[in-house]
C-alpha atoms as one frame of an Amber mdcrd trajectory, in Angstrom:
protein
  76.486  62.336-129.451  79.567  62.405-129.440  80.289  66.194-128.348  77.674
  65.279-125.240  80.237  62.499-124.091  83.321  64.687-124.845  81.576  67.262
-122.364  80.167  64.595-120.013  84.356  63.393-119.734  85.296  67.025-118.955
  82.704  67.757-116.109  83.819  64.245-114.551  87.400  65.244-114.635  86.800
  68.586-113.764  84.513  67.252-110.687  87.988  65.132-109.962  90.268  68.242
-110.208  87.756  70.077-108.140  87.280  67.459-104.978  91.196  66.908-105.194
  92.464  70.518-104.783  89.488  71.614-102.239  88.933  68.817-100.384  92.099
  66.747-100.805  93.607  67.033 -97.406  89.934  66.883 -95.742  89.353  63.804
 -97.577  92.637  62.305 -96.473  92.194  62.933 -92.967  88.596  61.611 -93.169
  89.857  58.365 -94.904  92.758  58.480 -92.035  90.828  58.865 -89.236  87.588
  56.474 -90.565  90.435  53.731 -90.569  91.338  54.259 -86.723  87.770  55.424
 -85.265  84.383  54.602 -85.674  81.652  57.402 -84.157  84.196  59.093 -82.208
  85.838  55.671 -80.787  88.628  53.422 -81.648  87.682  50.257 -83.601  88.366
  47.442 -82.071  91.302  45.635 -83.589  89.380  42.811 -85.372  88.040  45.895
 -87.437  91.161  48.009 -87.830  92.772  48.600 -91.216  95.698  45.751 -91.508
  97.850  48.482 -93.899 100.222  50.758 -92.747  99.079  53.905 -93.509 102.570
  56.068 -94.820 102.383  59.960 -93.009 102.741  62.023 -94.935 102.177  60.715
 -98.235 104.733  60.850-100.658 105.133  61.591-104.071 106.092  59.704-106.472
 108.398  60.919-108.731 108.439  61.466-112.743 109.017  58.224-114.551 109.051
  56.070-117.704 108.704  52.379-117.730 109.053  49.802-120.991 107.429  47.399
-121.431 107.439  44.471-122.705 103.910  45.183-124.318 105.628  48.175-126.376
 103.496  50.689-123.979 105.612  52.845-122.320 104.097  53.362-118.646 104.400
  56.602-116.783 103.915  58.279-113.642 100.751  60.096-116.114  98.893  56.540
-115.562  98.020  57.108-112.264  95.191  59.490-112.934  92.414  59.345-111.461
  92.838  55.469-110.277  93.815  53.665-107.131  97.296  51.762-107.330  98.312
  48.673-106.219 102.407  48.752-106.644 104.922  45.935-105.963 108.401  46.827
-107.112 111.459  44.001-107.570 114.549  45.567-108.292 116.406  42.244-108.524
 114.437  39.627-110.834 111.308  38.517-108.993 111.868  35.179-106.798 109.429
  33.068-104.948 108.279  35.951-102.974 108.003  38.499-105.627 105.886  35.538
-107.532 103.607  35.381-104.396 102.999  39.415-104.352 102.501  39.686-108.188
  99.954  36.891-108.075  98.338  38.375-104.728  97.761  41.789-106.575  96.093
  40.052-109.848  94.053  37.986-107.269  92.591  41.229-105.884  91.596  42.800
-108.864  89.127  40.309-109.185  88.139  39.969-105.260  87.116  43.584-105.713
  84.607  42.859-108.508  82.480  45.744-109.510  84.707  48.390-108.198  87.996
  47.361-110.227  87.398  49.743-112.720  88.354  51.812-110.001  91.392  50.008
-109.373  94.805  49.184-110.870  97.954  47.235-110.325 102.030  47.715-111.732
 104.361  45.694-111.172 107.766  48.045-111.365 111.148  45.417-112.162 114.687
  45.007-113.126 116.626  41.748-113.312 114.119  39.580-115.209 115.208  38.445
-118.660 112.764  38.618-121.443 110.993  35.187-120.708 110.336  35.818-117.580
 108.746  39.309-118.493 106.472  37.147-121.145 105.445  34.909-118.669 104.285
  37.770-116.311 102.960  39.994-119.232 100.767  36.794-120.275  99.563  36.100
-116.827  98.139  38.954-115.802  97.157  40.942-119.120  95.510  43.651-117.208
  98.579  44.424-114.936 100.875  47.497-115.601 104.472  46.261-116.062 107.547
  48.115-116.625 111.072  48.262-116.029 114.252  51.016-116.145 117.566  51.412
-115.427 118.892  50.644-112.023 118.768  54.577-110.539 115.316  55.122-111.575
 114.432  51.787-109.643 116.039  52.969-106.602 114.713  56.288-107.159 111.305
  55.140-107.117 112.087  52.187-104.423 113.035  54.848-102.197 109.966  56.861
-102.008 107.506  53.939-101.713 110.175  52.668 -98.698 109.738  55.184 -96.217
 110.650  54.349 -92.482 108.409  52.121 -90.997 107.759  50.773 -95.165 110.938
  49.795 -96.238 110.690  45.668 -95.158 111.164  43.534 -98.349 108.245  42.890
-100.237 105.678  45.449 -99.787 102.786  46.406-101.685 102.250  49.931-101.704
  98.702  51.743-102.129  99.120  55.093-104.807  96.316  57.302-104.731  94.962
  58.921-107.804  96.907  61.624-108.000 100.282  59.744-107.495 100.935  60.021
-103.543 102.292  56.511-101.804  99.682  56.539 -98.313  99.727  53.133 -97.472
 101.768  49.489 -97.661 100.746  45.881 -96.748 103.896  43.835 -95.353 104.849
  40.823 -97.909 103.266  38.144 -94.917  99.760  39.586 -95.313  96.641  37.593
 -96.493  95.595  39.441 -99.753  92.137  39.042 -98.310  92.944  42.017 -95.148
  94.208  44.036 -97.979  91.013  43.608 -99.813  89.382  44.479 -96.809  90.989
  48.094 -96.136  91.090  48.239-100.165  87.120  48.295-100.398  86.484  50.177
 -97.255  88.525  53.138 -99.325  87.174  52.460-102.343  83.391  52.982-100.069
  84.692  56.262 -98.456  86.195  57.932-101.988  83.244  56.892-103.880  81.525
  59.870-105.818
């Protein structure tokens, strides 16, 4: 039984592999372009995606986090999952509260597709009660913090022109590639909104 599931895991991931190198960029364009038009027509803006969509994607870079759960989080974590990312380079104040609790709020507005789905929270600044607090709060949430170049490092990709206003949340896909942000004023339920309509078009 157990050598069937072994083999069942490696045709899934292989499946991944397989739709990511062939049909990666067609699958980006298609997610792209079902965003802006619907049977060869703009959407109207009621129905429009309320992200930014980041073009061309970048990459995030190599990285280890620690955290305060003694599980060290790197960029390795991303596979094969959907990222929510808010990053606070400076201890997390009543905004950075606000995005941290908008992300855990949408892991459960999602519902049956949050398997699908993950958040991190990337921080420096916050002393260890603080980290508790957050760790305890949202159990399921990636955490992780490093020294201050690796935070810019990483703040730097995910802030591209156009993405670098305070307070973003930043969309990874599953193979590590920033493609879209939500500004820090936007109603967690919009980003649910363009969240699922991915989630529909991706769905194997």
């Amino acid at each position: 039984m157990s050598e069937v599931k072994d083999k069942e895991l490696l045709l899934a991931k292989i499946k991944l592999l397989a739709i990511i190198g062939i049909f990666g960029l067609p699958l980006l364009a298609a997610i792209v372009m079902s965003f802006v038009y619907k049977d060869g027509m703009p959407l109207s803006v009621g129905t429009s995606n309320k992200g930014d969509l980041i073009q061309p994607v970048q990459a995030l870079p190599e990285f280890e986090l620690t955290s305060p759960r003694e599980k060290v989080v790197t960029k390795s974590d991303f596979n094969e999952l959907w990222t929510l990312v808010y990053i606070s380079e400076n201890g997390c104040d009543k905004t950075c509260q606000h995005q941290v609790y908008a992300i855990g709020q949408l892991n459960q507005m999602i519902g049956k597709e949050a398997e699908r789905v993950q958040r991190l929270f990337i921080y420096g600044g916050l002393i260890p009660a603080e980290e508790q607090s957050v760790s305890e709060s949202f159990p399921r949430m990636l955490m992780g913090t490093t020294n201050a170049d690796n935070l810019k490092q990483i703040a730097n990709v995910l802030r591209q022109p156009g993405h670098d206003s305070a307070d973003r949340i930043y969309l990874v896909d599953p193979i590590g590639q920033a493609m879209m942000s939500f500004s820090a004023d936007l109603d967690p339920r919009a980003i649910y909104k363009d969240l699922k309509h991915l989630l529909k078009m991706t769905k194997g």
